[in-house]
TORDRENSE-918917 format. One record per residue (C-alpha): x, y, z; residue in one letter. Coordinates in steps of 0.1 Angstrom, whole numbers. Example, Ala and Ser with C-alpha at 12.3 -4.5 7.8 and 13.67 -1.06 7.14 Angstrom:
2
      u      v      w  residu
    123    -45     78       A
    137    -11     71       S
END
This chain:
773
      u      v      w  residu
    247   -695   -446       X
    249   -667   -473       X
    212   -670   -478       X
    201   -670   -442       X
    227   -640   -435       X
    211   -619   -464       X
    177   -629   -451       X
    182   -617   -413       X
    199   -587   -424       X
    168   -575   -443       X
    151   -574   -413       X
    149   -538   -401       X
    160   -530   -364       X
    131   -523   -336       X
    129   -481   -332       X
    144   -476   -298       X
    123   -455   -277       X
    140   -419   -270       X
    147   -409   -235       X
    127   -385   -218       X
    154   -362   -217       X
    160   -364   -255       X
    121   -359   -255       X
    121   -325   -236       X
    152   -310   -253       X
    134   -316   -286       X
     98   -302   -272       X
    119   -280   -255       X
    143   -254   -270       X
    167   -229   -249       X
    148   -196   -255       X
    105   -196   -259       X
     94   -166   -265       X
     61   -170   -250       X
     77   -173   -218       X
     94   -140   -219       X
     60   -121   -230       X
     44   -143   -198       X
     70   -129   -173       X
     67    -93   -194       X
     30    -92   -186       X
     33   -101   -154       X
     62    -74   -147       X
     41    -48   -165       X
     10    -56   -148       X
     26    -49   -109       X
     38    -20   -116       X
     26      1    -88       X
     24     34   -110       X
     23     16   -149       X
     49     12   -173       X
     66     49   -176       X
     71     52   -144       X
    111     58   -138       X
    126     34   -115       X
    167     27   -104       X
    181     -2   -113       X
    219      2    -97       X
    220     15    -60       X
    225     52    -52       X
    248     64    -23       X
    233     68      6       X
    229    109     10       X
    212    107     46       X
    219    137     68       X
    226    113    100       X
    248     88     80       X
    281     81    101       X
    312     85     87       X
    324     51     83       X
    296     44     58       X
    303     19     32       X
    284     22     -8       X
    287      2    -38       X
    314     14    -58       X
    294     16    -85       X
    273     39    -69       X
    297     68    -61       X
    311     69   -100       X
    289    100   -113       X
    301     84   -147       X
    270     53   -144       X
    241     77   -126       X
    229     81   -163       X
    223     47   -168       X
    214     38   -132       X
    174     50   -141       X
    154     44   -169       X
    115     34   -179       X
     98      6   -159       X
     89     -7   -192       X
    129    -10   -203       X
    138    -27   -165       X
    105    -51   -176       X
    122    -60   -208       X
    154    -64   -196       X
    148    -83   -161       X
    121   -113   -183       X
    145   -115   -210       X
    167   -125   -176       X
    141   -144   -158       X
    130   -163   -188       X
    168   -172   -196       X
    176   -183   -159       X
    149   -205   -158       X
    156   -223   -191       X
    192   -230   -181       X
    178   -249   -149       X
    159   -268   -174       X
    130   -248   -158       X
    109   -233   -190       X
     68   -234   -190       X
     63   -271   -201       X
     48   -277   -170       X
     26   -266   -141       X
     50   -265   -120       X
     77   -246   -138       X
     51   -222   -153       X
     44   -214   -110       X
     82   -206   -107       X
     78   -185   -136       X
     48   -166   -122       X
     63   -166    -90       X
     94   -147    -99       X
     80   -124   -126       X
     54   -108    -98       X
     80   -107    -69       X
    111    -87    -86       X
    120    -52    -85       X
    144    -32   -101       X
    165    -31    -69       X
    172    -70    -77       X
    184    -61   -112       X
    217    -62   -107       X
    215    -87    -84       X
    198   -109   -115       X
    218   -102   -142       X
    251   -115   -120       X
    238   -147   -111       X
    221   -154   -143       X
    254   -149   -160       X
    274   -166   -140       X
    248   -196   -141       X
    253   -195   -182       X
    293   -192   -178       X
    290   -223   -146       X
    272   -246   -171       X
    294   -244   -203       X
    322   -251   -181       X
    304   -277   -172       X
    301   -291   -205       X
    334   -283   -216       X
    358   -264   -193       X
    380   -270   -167       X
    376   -266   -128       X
    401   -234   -131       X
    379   -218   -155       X
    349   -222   -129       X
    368   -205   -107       X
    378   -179   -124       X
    343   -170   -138       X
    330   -172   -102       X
    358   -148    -89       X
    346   -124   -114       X
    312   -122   -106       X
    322   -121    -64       X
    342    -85    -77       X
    313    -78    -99       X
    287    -85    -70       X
    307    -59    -44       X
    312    -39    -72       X
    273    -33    -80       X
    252    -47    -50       X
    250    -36    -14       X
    232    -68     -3       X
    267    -90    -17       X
    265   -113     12       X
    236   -129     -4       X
    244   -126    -40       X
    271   -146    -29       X
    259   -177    -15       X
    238   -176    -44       X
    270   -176    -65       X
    283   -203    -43       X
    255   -223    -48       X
    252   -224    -84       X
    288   -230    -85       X
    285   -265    -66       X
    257   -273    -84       X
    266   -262   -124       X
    299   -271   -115       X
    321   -299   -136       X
    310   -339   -120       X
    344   -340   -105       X
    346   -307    -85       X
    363   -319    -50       X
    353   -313    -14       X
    389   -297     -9       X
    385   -273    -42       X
    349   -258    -28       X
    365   -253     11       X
    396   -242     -1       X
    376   -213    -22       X
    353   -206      4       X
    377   -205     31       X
    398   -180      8       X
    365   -158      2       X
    362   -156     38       X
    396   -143     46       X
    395   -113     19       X
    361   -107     31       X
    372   -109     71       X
    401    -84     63       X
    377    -63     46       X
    351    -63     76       X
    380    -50     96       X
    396    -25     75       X
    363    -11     74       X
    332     -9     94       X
    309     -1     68       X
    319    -34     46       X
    312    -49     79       X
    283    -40     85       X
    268    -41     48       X
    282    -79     51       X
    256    -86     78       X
    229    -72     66       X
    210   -106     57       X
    209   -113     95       X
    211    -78    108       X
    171    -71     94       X
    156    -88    123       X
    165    -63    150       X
    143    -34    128       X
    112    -25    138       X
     81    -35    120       X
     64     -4    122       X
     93     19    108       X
    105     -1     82       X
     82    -31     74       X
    106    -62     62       X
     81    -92     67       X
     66   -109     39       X
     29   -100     56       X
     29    -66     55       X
      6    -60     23       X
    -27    -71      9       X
    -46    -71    -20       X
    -49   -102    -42       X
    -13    -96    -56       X
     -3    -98    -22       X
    -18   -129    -11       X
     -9   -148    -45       X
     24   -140    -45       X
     26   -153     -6       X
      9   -186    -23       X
     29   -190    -49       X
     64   -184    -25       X
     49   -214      1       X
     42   -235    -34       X
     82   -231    -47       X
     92   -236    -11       X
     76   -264     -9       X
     85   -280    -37       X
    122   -277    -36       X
    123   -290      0       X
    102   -320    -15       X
    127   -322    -49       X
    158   -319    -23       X
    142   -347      2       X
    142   -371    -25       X
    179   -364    -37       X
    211   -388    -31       X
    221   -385      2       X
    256   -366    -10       X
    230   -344    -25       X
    211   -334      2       X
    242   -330     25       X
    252   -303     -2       X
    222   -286     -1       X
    205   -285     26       X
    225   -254     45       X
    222   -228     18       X
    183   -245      8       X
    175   -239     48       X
    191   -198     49       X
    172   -189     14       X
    138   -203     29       X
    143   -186     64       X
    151   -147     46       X
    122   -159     16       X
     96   -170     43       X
    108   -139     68       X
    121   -109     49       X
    104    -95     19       X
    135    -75     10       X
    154   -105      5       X
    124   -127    -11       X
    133   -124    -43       X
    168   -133    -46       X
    168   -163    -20       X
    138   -174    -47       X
    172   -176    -72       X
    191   -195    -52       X
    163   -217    -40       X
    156   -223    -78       X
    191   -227    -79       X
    190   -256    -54       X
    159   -276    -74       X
    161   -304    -96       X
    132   -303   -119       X
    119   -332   -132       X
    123   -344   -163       X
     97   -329   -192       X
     78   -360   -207       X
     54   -358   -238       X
     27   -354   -216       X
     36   -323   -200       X
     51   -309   -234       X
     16   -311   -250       X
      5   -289   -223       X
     24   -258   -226       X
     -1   -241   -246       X
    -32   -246   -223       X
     -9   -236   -192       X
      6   -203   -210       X
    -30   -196   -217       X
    -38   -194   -181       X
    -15   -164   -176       X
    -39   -144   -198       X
    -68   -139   -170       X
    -44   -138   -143       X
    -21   -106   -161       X
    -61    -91   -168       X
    -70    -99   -131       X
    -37    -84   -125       X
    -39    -54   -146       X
    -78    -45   -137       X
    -68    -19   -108       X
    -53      4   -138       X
    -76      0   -169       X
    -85     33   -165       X
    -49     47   -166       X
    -46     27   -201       X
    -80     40   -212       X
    -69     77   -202       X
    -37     69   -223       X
    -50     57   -253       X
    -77     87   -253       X
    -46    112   -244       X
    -20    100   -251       X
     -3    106   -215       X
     -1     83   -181       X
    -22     94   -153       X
     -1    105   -125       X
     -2     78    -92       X
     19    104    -68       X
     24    132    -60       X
     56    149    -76       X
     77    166    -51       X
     99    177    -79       X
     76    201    -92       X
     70    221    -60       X
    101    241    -61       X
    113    234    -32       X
    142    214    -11       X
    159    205     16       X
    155    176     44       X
    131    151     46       X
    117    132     74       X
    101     98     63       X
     77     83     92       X
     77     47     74       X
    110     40     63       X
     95     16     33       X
     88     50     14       X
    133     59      9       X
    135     45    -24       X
    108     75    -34       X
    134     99    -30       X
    164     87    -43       X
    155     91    -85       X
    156    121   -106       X
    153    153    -91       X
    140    139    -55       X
    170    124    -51       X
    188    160    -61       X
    166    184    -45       X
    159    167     -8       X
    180    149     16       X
    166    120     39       X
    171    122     75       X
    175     85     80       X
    167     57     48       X
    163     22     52       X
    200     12     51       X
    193     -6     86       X
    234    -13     86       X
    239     23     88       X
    211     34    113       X
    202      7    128       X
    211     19    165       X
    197     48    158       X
    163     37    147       X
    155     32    185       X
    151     73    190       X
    140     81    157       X
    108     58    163       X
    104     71    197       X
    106    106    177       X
     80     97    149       X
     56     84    176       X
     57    119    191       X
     51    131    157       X
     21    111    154       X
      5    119    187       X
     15    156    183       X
     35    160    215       X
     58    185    206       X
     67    197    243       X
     93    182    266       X
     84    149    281       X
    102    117    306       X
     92     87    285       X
     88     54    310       X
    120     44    299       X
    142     73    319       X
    148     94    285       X
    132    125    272       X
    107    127    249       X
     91    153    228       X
     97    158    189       X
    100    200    194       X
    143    193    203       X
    148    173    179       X
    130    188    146       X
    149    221    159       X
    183    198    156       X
    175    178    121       X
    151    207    102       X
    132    190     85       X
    117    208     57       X
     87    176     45       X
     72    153     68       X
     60    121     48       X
     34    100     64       X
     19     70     54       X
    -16     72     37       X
    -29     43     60       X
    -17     62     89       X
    -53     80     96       X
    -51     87    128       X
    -13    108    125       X
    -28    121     94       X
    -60    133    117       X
    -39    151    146       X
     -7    166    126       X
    -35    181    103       X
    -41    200    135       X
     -4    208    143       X
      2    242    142       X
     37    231    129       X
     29    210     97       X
      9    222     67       X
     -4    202     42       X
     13    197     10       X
      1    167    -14       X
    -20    139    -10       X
    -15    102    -29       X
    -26     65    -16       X
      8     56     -6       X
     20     87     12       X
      7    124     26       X
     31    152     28       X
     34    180     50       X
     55    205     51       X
     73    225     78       X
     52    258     85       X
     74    290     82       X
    101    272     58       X
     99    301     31       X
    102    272      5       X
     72    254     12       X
     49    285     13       X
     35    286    -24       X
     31    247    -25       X
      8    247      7       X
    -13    277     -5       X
    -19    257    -36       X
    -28    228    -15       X
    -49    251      8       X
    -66    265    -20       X
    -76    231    -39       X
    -86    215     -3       X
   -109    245      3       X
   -122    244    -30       X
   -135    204    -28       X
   -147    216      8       X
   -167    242     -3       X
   -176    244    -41       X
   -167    277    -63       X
   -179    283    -98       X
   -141    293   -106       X
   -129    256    -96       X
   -122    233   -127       X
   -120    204   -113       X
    -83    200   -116       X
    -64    183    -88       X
    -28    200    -94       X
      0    183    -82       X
    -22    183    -50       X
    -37    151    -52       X
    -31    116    -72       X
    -41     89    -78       X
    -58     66   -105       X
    -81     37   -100       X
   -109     34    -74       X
    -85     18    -50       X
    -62     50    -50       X
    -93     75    -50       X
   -108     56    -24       X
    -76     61     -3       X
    -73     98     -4       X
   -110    102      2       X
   -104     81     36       X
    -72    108     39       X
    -94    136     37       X
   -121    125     60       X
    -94    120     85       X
    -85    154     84       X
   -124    162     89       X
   -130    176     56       X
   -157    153     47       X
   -172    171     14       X
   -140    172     -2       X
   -139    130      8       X
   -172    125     -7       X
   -162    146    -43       X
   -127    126    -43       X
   -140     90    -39       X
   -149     70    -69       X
   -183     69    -86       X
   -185     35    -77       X
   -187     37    -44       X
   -230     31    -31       X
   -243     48     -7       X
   -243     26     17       X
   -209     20     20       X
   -191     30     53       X
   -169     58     36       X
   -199     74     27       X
   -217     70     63       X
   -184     84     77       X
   -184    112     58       X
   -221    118     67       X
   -213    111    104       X
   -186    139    103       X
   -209    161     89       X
   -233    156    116       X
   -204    162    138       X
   -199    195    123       X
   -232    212    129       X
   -237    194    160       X
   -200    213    172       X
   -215    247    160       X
   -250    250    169       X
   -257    217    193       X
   -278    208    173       X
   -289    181    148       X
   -290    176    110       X
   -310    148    109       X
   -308    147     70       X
   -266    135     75       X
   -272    118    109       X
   -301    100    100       X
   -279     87     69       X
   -250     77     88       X
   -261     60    116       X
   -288     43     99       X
   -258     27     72       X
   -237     25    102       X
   -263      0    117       X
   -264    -20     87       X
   -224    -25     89       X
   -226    -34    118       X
   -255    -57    121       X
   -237    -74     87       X
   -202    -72    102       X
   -185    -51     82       X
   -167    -29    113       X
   -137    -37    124       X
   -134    -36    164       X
   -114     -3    159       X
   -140     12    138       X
   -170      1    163       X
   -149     18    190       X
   -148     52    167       X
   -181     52    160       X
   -195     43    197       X
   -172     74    208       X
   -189     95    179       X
   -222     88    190       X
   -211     95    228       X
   -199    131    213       X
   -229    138    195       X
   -249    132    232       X
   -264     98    220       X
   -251     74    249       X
   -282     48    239       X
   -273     44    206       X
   -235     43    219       X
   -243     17    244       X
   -262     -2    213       X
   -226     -5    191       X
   -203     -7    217       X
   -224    -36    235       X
   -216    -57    205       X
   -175    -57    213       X
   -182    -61    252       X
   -201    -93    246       X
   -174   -111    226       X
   -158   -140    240       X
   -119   -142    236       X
    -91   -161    253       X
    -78   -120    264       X
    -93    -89    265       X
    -85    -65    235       X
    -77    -30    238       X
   -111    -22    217       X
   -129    -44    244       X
   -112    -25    273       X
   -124      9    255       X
   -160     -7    251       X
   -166    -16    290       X
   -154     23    298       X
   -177     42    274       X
   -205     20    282       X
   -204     24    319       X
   -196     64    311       X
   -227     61    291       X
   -247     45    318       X
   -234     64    341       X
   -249     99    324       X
   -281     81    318       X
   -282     67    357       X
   -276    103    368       X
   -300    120    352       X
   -274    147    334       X
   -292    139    305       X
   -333    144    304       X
   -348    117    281       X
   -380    121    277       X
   -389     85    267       X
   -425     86    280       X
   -433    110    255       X
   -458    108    232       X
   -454    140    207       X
   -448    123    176       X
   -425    146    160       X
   -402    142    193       X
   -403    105    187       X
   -392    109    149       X
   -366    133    152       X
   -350    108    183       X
   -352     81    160       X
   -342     95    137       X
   -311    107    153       X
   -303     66    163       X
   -305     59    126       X
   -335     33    135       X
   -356     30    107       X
   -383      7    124       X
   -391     35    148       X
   -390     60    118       X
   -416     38    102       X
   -441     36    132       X
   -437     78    140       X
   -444     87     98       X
   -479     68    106       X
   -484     94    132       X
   -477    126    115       X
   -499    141     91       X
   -504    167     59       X
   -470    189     58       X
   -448    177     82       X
   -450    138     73       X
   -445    147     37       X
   -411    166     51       X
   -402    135     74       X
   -410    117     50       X
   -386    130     27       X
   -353    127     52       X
   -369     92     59       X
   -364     83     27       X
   -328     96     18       X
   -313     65     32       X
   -322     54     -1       X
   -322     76    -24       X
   -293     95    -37       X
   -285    131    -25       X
   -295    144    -59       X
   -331    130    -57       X
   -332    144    -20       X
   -322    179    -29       X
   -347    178    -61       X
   -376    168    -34       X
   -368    191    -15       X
   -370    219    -37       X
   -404    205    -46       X
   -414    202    -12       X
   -403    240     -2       X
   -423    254    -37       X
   -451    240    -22       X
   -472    270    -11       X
   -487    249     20       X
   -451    239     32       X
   -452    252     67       X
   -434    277     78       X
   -428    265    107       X
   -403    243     90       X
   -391    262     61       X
   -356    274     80       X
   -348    238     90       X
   -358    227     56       X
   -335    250     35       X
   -306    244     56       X
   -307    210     48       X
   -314    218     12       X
   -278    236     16       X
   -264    209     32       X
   -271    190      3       X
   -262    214    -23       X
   -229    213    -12       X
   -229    173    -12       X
   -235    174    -50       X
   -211    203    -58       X
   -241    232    -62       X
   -225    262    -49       X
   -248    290    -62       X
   -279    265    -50       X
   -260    261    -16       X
   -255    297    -15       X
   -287    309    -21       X
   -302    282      6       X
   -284    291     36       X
   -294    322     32       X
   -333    321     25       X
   -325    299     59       X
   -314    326     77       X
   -340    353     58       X
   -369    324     72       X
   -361    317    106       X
   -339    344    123       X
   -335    327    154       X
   -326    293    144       X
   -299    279    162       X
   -287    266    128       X
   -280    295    113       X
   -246    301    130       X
   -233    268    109       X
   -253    284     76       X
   -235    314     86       X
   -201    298     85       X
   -208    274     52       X
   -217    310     37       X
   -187    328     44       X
   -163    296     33       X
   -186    300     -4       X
   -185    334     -8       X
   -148    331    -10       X
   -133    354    -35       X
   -113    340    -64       X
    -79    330    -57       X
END
């Protein structure tokens, strides 16, 4: 017995295989480092003006003039004591709100080990914003204190931590309501096994009696309560809440990766114990409604939907992985940072950021400001904006939500430039002149995208210019004695990228900004919309070919131009536009909008052929309605017809004279006909065709160098020499030659006296001769 006993107990045990949660807390420590520096990069890298950029990370009291009485702030935001600390670098707020993301994740057992945790990761890194930090650092405390209890405490203690952070969340946060069932759902979920039905109603029940007598003490608490269901009644096109309104790749990831957590927690929550999913499935069901609807809420519902998931367990497997998945965030934070490597190159060669907007600060003035996109109020509540100029209306929809109804209806005015008194179809009077005389406003911000506003309040005699970025365009009022040295500046730098000076040095001011093609692009599209199309074409990128439609818009407004003055054509910037134009369109790069503009351009510019031509193509397209565009189509077309029918226009299409048929061809931008009238033409005069033919592909530096050649030529004919200088000008101005542009339009004038063009070379003269300013 002794013998078998000290046999069998020299047998050493089987290892017992470890868990797979034993696995993943070994593989998986509390804090990884990499995964703050993944959610740093990614914080830093959608920062819409780069890293040194202030931002606000506590809410500001609302300062609106129009704000009722009864409006209710954050506590916190009315002690002067905090304003120091309530801004700070974009850089700091990405240090502090990773350190937070990375910690809140790892206390749901959430870090990278796997695909689908590094997606939540990604996902909330790319969708925060300072406005949610205090917001974050309340719920990712209170998840911390939630699960020690857990371990450890008592019920009471839960309680007592979760009271705390209710105070705090009034104290600091105007959107509480939501904060709070975040609170309340972390709470059921990190709270102790044996938390009782009767324990979570009796606390809810009690939050909503202090929170009921608050709502009637005071309006404002009321109203501030509502807010997460309040949002739906705004209006999109004043203060744009849904997750849709944006683009860009950022855009349409982020939108991914919000369907991709969605998705999975409904599927994690679908596969829970039944006492689970009765738990759940309320607060799971509000967070995906304000995450899928409201981009203002999007962020924080993603807490308390990660809140709601149970991840699964981290197996070897997936551990193993972690490297080769935090590797993917590399390309996507250089994919993400791409649109600003040229601010980082111009800081590491300067040593300063590039500015991305305008500074109102800077432009010594004040006062009240009128904001036509509502999106655009957190803008003017940091630093000295916030000091200096008071909004009309913000985006606190709880305070002015019944009054967003006339202030649209007061913006759209704006925007069509009807200042006069009007009846609207709904009984009420319209007309912007009343109220502007009731709010005086001393800025008018419009939003960049907003071309057609931009195009008619450019022509106000009300609104001046005043600075020009991709997100907004300022005007201010004209004959408020503290605008008047801001729009002089802004008049002088717009006339100087019209019309080149030697004195110009090529510095924008606090004018213009704007870094990256995508930002340059923008204001170049601004400027054109205010018809100043040489400025457009000096702003826009390098980049840009010649072929793309900015460029043939610009050349189309050009034609406009002298066609206005003189009627009639430069067929060096007609030629060039329409020509590209047809090319777009043939390729389908118009929009239905931008077919319509052009059609009408072409109508203006007494081309109802080559109208017909482009606005055929929107008439012809089958759809279960009819669009506005299509409606638009049918009516210039018959117009067109119409003229033709009529004989108000003479077209002499039996004629033979082949410089009739080049320069008619030439004015529809078709390049086969072009081709077939060259053949025709001999000596001089095909060699000068010949050049304009071929500036569709050529850029305007090689034309104006041909031309030169062309016009030294002692055979050029002088028959042509006035036409041929004047677009020599033309062009000179293009490439930012002002003495060459000078001296062109007026050898034009000195060689053909009569020329219709000369009243536009007359004009370009005058705007070049400009003294020094």
């Amino acid at each position: 017995m002794a013998r078998r006993f000290r046999q069998q107990s020299s047998v050493k045990p089987a290892p017992r295989r470890k868990p797979a949660d034993v696995i993943a807390r070994e593989l998986s420590p509390g804090f990884r480092w990499q995964d703050w520096a993944i959610s740093f990069l990614m914080l830093i890298s959608v920062a819409p003006d780069g890293p040194f950029q202030t931002v606000r990370i506590l809410p500001a009291a609302t300062s609106a003039v129009l704000a009722p009485e009864w409006a209710w702030d954050p506590p916190v935001a009315r002690i002067s004591a905090l304003q120091p600390i309530a801004e700070c670098p974009y850089w700091l707020y990405a240090i502090a709100m990773s350190l937070l993301i990375t910690q809140f994740l790892t206390k749901r057992k959430a870090s990278s080990a796997s695909g689908v945790r590094f997606g939540f990761l990604i996902a909330l890194s790319i969708l925060a914003r300072p406005v949610d930090f205090a917001a974050a650092t309340i719920i990712v405390v209170t998840t911390i204190v939630l699960r020690r209890v857990r371990s450890d405490g008592t019920s009471l203690q839960a309680i007592i931590g979760l009271t705390t952070a209710v105070v705090a969340s009034v104290l600091f946060c105007l959107d509480f309501s939501i904060v709070l069932l975040v609170l309340l759902t972390c709470w059921i979920r990190d709270g102790r096994a044996d938390l009782s039905v009767r324990i979570v109603l009796g606390f809810c029940a009690s939050l909503a009696v202090v929170c009921g007598l608050a709502a009637l003490c005071s309006p404002g608490f009321a109203a501030a309560l509502a807010r997460p269901f309040t949002w739906v009644t705004v209006s999109e096109d004043l203060l744009p809440m849904s997750p849709a309104a944006g683009s860009g790749f950022t855009h349409w990831l982020s939108i991914g990766l919000v369907v991709f957590v969605v998705s999975h927690s409904w599927w994690r929550v679908w596969n829970a114990d039944n006492r689970q999913v009765v738990l759940r499935l309320v607060p799971l069901a509000v967070f995906t409604w304000l995450c899928l609807t409201c981009r203002y809420y999007q962020w924080v519902s993603l807490l308390g939907i990660v809140c709601l998931t149970d991840f699964p367990q981290a197996v070897l497997k997936d551990a193993l992985d972690v490297r080769r998945v935090r590797w993917s965030a590399v390309p996507l934070a250089i994919l993400f940072l791409s649109p600003q490597f040229e601010s980082y190159q111009t800081l590491v060669l300067t040593g300063r950021w590039p500015r991305q907007f305008v500074n109102a600060e800077t432009w010594e003035t004040s006062g009240r400001v009128l904001l036509m996109q509502l999106e655009f109020s957190a803008d003017w509540r940091i630093g000295g904006s916030r000091e200096n100029f008071d909004l009309i209306v913000d985006d606190r929809w709880d305070l002015f939500r019944h009054q967003y109804g006339n202030y649209q209806q007061v913006c759209r005015d704006l925007r069509d430039v009807r200042s006069s008194r009007y009846l609207r179809s709904d009984g009420t009077w319209g007309g912007y002149k009343q109220w502007i005389e009731q709010w005086k406003p001393t800025l008018l911000v419009v939003d960049s995208s907003d071309l057609d506003a931009i195009r008619r309040l450019s022509l106000s005699p009300h609104w001046k210019l005043m600075g020009i970025d991709s997100h907004r365009t300022v005007f201010g009022a004209d004959g408020d004695a503290k605008n008047t040295r801001q729009y002089q500046t802004a008049a002088r730098l717009i006339s100087e990228l019209e019309w080149p000076s030697p004195q110009f040095d090529g510095s924008f001011g606090n004018v213009l900004a704007g870094n990256g093609d995508a930002a340059r692009t923008q204001i170049a599209q601004v400027l054109l919309s205010m018809r100043l199309p040489y400025a457009s074409l000096r702003v826009m990128p390098e980049s840009i070919r010649q072929d793309d439609r900015l460029v043939a818009m610009c050349h189309f407004e050009i034609a406009h131009r002298v066609f206005r003055h003189t009627r009639r054509y430069s067929l060096v910037d007609q030629y060039r536009a329409i020509y590209h134009l047809r090319h777009l369109l043939a390729s389908g790069r118009l929009t239905a909008q931008q077919v319509v503009r052009v059609s009408r351009g072409l109508e203006a510019l007494d081309e109802p052929e080559t109208a017909v031509a482009f606005a055929a193509t929107l008439s012809g397209q089958s759809a279960p309605a009819v669009t506005q565009e299509q409606q638009w189509a049918a009516q210039l077309i018959s117009r067109c017809e119409s003229q033709t029918h009529d004989g108000a226009r003479v077209i002499s299409a039996t004629s033979d004279d082949p410089e009739t048929l080049i320069r008619r061809a030439m004015r529809a931008g078709d390049q086969d006909a072009v081709t077939k009238s060259l053949k025709r033409l001999d000596g001089g005069d095909r060699e000068f065709f010949q050049v304009l033919a071929d500036s569709v592909r050529k850029t305007p530096e090689d034309v104006y160098r041909e031309l030169i050649d062309l016009l030294n030529r002692s055979d050029f004919s002088a028959e042509r020499r006035g036409e041929a200088l004047f677009y020599l000008g033309s062009l000179a101005i293009e490439i930012g030659d002002s003495p060459g542009a000078s001296n062109a339009f007026s050898a034009s004038i000195q060689a053909a006296p009569a020329q219709p063009l000369n009243s536009i070379s007359r004009i370009s003269l005058r705007n070049l001769q400009k003294p020094a300013r």
